[in-house]
C-alpha positions as CSV (number, residue, x, y, z in Angstrom):
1,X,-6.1,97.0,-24.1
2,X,-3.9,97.5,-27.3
3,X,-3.0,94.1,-28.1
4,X,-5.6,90.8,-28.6
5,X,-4.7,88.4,-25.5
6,X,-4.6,84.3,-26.9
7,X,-5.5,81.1,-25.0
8,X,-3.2,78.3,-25.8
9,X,-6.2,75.4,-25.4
10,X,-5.6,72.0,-24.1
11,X,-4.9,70.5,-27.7
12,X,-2.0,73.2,-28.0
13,X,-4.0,75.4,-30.2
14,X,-4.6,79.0,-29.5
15,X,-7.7,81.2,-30.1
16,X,-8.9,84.8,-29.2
17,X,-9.6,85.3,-25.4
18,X,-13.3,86.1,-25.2
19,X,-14.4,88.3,-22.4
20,X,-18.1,86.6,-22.8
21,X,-16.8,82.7,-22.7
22,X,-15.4,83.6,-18.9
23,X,-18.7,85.3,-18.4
24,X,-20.7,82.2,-19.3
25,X,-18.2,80.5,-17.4
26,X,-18.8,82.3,-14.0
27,X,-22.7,82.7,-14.4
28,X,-22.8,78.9,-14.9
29,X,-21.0,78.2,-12.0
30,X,-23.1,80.7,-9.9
31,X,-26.3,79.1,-11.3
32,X,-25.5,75.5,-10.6
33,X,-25.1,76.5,-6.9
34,X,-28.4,78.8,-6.6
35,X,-26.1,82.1,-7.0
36,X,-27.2,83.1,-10.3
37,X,-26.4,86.6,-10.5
38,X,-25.8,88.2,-13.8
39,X,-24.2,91.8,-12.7
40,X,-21.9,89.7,-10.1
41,X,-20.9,87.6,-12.8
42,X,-20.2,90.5,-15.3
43,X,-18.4,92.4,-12.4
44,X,-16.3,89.3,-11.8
45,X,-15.3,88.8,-15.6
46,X,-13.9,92.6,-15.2
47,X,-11.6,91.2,-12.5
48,X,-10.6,88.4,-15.0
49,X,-10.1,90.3,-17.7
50,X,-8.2,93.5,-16.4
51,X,-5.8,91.2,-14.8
52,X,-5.0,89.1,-17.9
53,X,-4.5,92.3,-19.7
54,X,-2.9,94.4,-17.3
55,X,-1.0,92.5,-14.9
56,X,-0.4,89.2,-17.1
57,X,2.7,90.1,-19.0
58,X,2.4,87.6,-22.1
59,X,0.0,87.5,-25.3
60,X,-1.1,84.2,-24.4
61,X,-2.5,82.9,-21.0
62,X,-3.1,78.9,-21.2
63,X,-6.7,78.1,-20.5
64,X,-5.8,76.2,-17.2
65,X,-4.4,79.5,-15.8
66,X,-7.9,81.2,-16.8
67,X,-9.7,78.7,-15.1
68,X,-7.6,78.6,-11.9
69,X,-8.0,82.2,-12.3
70,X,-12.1,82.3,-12.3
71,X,-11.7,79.9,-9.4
72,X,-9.7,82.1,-7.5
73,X,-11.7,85.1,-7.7
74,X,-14.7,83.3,-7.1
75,X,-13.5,82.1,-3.7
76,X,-12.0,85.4,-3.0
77,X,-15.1,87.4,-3.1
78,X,-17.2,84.5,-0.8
79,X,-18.5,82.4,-4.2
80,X,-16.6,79.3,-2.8
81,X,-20.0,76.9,-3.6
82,X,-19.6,78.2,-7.2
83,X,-15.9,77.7,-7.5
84,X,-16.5,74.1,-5.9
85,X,-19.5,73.9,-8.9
86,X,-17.2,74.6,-11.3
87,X,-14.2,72.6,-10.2
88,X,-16.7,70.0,-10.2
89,X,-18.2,70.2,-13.8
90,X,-15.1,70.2,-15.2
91,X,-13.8,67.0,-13.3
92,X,-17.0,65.6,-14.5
93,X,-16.3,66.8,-18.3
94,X,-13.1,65.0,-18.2
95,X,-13.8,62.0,-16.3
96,X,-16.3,61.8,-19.6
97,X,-14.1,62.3,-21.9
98,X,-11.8,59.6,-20.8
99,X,-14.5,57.1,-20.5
100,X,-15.6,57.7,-24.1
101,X,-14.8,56.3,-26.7
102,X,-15.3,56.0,-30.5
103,X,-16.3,52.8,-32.4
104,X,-15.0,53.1,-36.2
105,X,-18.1,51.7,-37.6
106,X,-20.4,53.3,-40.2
107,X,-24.0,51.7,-38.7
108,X,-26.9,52.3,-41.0
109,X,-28.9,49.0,-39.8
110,X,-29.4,46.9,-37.1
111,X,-28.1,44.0,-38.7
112,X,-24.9,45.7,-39.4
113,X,-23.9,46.2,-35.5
114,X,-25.3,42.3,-35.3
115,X,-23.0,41.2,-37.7
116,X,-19.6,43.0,-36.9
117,X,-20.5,42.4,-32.9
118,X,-21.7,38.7,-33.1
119,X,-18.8,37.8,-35.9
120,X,-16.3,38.4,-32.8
121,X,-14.3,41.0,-34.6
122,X,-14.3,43.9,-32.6
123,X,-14.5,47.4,-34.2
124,X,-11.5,50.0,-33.8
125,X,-11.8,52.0,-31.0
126,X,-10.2,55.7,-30.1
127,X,-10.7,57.9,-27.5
128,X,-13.0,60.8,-27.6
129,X,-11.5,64.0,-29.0
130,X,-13.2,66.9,-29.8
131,X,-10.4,68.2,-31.6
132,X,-10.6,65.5,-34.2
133,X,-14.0,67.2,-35.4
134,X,-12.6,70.2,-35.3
135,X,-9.5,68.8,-37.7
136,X,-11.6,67.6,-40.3
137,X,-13.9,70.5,-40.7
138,X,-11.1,72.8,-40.7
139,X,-8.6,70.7,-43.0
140,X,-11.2,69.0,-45.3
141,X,-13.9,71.5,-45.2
142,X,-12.4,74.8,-44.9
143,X,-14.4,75.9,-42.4
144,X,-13.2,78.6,-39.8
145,X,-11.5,77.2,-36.8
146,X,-13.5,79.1,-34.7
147,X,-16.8,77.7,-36.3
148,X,-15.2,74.4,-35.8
149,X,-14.7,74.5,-32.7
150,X,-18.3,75.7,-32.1
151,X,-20.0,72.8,-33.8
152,X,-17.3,70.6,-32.0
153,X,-18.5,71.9,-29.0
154,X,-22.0,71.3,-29.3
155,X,-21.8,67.8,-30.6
156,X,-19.3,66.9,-27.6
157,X,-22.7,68.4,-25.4
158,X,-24.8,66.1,-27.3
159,X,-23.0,63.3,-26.5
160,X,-22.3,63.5,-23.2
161,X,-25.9,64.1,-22.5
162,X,-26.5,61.0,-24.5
163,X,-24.4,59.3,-21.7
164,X,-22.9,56.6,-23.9
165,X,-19.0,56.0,-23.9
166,X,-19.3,53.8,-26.9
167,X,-20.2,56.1,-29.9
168,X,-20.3,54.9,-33.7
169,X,-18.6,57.0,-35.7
170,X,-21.9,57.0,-38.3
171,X,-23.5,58.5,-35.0
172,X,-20.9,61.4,-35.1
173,X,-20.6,62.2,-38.7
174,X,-24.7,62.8,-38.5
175,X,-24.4,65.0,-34.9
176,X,-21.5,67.3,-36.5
177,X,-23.5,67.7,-39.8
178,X,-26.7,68.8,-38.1
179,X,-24.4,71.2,-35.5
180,X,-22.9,72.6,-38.6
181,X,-26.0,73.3,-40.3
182,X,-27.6,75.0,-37.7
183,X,-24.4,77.2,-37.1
184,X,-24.2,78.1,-40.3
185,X,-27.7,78.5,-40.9
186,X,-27.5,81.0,-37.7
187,X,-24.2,83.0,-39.0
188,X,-26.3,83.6,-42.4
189,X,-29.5,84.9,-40.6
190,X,-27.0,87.3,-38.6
191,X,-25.4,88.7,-41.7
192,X,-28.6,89.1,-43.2
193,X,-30.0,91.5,-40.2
């Protein structure tokens, strides 16, 4: 393995392939079918991984092919209720993201959602993107793409848990500054160690 493989993510962007983020990928789907089995799952990754490196001839694999990949091998070695797990959570991930949306409204009170929802103007609306957060902290804050995407990440988790499709913008701003702090606050107690 001489050269860095790249994923071209849905947004166009491309990032380091990450031997781990397929291994979390595969345990997951093991574990939401019962399977859970951490040395299959690691054995499985190999399989990923040595064919993206040595049979794939391009620097950059899109992540749809990785993730038709990981299904592939997991029905090919008898995992087929993990592949159908995984297929699963991501047509649920989507499905959310297309049924979300964000409300361009700063609310700081109650009677500031009473007023701009009972004065019959509706607020702006725009579909959920992840890779809007990940804009802004990498254009106006300077912050790592990488890191971005992280604290993207995990405020996209929060509010899919939430299980709202109407989000305020105030709502976001407040989820992506406590992500970031906590990511950053974790980097710095790494480097300290």
């Amino acid at each position: 393995m001489n050269r860095q493989l790249r994923v071209r993510k849905s947004d166009g962007s491309t990032e380091a392939y990450l031997h781990t983020k397929v291994l979390g990928t595969i345990n997951n789907a093991m574990t939401a079918c019962g399977q859970g089995d951490m040395v299959m799952a690691e054995d499985l990754t190999e399989v990923v991984t040595f064919y993206l490196y040595n049979k794939h001839d391009r620097a950059v694999a899109s992540s749809g092919e990785i993730f038709a990949m990981i299904k592939a091998v997991l029905t090919a070695t008898g995992n087929e209720e993990a592949a159908l797990a995984l297929t699963k959570h991501a047509f649920e991930r989507r499905l959310r993201r297309l049924r979300t949306e964000v409300l361009a409204v700063d609310i700081h009170e109650f009677t500031d959602a009473e007023q701009l929802f009972g004065a019959g103007r509706a607020p702006e609306r725009a579909a959920w993107d992840k890779g809007r957060i990940v804009q802004d902290l990498t254009e106006r804050f300077g912050m790592p793409r990488r890191t971005a995407r992280a604290v993207a990440s995990g405020v996209e988790e929060k509010v899919f848990r939430m299980e709202i499709t109407m989000v305020p913008l105030s709502l976001i701003k407040q989820l992506v500054l406590g992500e970031a702090a906590a990511l950053l606050h974790a980097e710095r107690e790494l480097q300290v160690r």
